[in-house]
N, C-alpha and C positions, 0 to 999 in steps of 0.2 A: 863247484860247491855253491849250496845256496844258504841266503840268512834272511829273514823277515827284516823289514825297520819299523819301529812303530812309529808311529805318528809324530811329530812335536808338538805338534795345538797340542794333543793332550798333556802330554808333558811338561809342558807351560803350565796347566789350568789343575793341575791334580791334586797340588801342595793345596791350593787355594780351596780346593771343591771337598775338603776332609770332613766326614758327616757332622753333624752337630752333637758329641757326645754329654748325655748327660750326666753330672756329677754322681758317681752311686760309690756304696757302702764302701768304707776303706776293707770289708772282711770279703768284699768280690774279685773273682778271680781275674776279672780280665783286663784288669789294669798291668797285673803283673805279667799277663802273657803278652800285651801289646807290648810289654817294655823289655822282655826275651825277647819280640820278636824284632825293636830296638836294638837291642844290643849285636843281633845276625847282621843288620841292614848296617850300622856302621863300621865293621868289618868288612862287608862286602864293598860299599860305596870309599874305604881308603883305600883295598884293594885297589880298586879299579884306576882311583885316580891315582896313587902312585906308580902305579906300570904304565898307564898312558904316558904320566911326565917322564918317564925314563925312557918307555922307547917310543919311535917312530913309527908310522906307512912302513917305514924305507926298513926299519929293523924287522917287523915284523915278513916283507915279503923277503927278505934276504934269507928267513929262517923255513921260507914253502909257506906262507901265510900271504899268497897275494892274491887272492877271491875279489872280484869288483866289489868297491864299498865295506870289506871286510872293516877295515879303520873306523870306517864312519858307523859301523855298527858296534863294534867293540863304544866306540864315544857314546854312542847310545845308550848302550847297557850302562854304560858308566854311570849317565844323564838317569837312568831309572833308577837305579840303586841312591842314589841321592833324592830325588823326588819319595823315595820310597820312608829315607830319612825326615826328609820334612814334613811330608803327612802324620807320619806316627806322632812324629815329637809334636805336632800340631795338635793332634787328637788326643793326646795324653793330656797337654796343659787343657785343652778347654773339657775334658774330664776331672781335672783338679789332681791330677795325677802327676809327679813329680819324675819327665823325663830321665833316664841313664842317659850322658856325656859319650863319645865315642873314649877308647883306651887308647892304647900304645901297643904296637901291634909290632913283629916280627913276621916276614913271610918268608924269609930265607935270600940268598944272591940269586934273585930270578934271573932267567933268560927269556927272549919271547916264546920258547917252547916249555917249557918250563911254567911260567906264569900260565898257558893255556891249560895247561894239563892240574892244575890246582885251583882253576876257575871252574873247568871241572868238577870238580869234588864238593868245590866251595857252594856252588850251583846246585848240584844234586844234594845235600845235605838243606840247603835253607828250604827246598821242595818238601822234605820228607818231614824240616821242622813244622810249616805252616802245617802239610797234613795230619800230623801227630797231636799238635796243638785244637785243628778246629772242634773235635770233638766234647770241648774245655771250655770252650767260648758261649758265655749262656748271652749277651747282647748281639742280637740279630743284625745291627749295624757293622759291628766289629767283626762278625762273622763272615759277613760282604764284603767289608774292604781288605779284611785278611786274603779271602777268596779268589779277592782279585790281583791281589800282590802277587799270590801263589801260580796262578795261570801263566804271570808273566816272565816271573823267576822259571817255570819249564820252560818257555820259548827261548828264556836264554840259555837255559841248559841243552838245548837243542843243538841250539846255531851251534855252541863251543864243542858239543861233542861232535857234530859232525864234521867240523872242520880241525879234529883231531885225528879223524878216521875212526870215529865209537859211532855205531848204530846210536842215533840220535832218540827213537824211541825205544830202547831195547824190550821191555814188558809190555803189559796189559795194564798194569796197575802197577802206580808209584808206591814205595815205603814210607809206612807212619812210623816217626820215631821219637821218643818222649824228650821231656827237659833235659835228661842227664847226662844221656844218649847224645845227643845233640850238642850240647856243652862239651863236651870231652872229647868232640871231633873237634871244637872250634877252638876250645881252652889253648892248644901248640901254639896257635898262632898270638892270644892275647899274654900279653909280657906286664901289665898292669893298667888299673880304671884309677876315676878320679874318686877319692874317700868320698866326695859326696853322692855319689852315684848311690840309689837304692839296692840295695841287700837283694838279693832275687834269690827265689830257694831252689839252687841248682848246686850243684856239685858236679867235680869230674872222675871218669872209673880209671884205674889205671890204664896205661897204653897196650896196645893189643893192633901188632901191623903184621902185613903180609912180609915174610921172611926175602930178604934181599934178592936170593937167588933164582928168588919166584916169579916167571913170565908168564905176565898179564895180556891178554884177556886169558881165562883158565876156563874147562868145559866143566862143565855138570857132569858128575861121577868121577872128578879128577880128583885127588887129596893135594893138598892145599897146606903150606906148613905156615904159623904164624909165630913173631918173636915175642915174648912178655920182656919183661924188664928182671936184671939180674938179681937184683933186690927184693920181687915183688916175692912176699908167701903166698906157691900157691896150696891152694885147702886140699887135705888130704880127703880119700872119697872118688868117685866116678864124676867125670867134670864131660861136660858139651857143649859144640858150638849150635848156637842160637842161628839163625838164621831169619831174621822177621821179614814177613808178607803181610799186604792188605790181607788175605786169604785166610792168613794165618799161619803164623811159627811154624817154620823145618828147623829140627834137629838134627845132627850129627854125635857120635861119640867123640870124645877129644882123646886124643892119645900122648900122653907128656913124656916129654925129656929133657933133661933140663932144664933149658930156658925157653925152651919149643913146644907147640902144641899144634898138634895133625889133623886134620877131618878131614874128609870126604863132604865134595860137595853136590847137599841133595839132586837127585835128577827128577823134573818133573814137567809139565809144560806149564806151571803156575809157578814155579821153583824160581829162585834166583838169577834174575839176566840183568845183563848193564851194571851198573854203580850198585854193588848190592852192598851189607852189613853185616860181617861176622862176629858176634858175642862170645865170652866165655863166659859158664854159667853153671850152678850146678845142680840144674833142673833139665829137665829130660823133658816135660808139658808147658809149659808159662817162664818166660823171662820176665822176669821184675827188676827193681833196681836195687831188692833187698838179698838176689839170687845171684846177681852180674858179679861174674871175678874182674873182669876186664874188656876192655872194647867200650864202641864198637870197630872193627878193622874196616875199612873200606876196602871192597877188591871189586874187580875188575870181572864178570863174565862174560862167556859169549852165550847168546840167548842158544836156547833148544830148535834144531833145525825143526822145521815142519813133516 
């Protein structure tokens, strides 16, 4: 198995090197997407350092996780998602922008296979937030150093998928996924913020997961059942699963039963591989967030053989 390391001089030098933001309009958007994108990076950076102080080298290789330097690079990641925090919070205050505090977070009783497998997720989600977000960002500094964030959160979505046994780049093209999208994957894990944290306009959809019974990786043209919640009303009407692409949106028909909803997932060689995103929606051309029932589900594919 292999994992890049990145550098430490940088790592040292990056909190310090954060562009020189100028103070603008409290009615500009890109104080509130740096501080979304705040809010991923200290989730990610307790992540990390909570699982390193819990387990070991020695826990990890016990569990089939003993790759030379595996440790030293998980420390890594760790060391970036922190750096990742002090830049932002950096760049917000000399913007005059009033940083988000990290929350109080829930991950569950990890295991070190366990923890890998939702650093996963956790990985491929902050990817598809930067990319979802940069189209948003009107200061061309913020755009860079988001850009840059982004590059390096895929390098570690790489290393962890590969040393999960996931094709480490499964597509061609990562998924852009908006605020709400993105909250609502991450919302499970945040259990509450500090009141004084800034108000961000995000909201979360109801839950929307791959049905228990269902083994992951799943092919394109397989149907695929996901669980809603027993509570939730679903809207009566013709409902589908969203599928979002750089490329652009695959749909499916959803097929409901009680608490369950079926598609088929599309088959295409631009179609869904790797970490992909299932929506429920009741639009058949464009997912918005005025359409979404629920999701989005995270699953699992295997890419389209050649």
């Amino acid at each position: 198995m292999k994992a890049s390391v990145i550098s430490t001089a940088i790592l040292a030098t990056a909190a310090s090197a954060a562009p020189a933001l100028v103070k603008r309009q409290s009615s500009d958007i890109d104080g509130t997407i740096l501080n979304y994108a705040l809010t991923l990076e200290h989730l990610e950076a307790t992540f990390y350092r909570e699982a390193l102080a819990k387990f070991s080298a020695q826990d990890f290789a016990a569990a089939g996780f003993n790759e030379s330097n595996f440790y030293e690079n998980l420390k890594t990641i760790a060391r970036d998602e922190q750096t990742h925090v002090d830049f932002l919070t950096t760049a917000l205050k000399g913007a005059g922008v009033t940083p988000v505090a990290a929350c109080t977070y829930d991950f569950g009783n990890l295991t070190p296979s366990t923890f890998l497998a939702t650093a996963s997720i956790i990985e491929g989600v902050g990817v598809s937030a930067y990319l979802g977000a940069a189209a948003l960002i009107t200061n061309k500094a913020y755009l860079t150093a988001a850009g840059s964030i982004l590059t390096v959160e895929a390098r570690h979505d790489a290393f962890i998928r590969q040393n999960i046994n996931e094709t480490p780049f499964a597509q061609p093209f990562d998924v852009p996924l908006d605020f709400d999208q993105v909250y609502s994957l991450a919302a499970p894990f945040i259990k509450s913020c500090p009141a004084s944290n800034p108000m961000l306009p995000v909201k979360a959809f109801p839950t929307l997961s791959v049905a228990k019974n269902v083994t992951m990786p799943v092919m394109q043209g397989e149907f695929i059942t996901f669980d809603v919640a027993a509570d939730m009303k679903v809207p009566a009407g013709p409902l589908f699963v969203a599928w979002p692409l750089a490329t652009g949106t695959m749909f499916s028909a959803a097929i409901v039963s009680d608490c369950t909803i079926t598609a088929r997932v599309p088959v295409s060689v631009y179609g869904p591989a790797g970490e992909s995103f299932a929506i429920l929606t009741t639009n058949a051309t464009a997912v918005t967030d005025d359409n979404t029932v629920a999701g989005p589900a995270v699953v699992e594919i295997m890419p389209l053989a050649a």
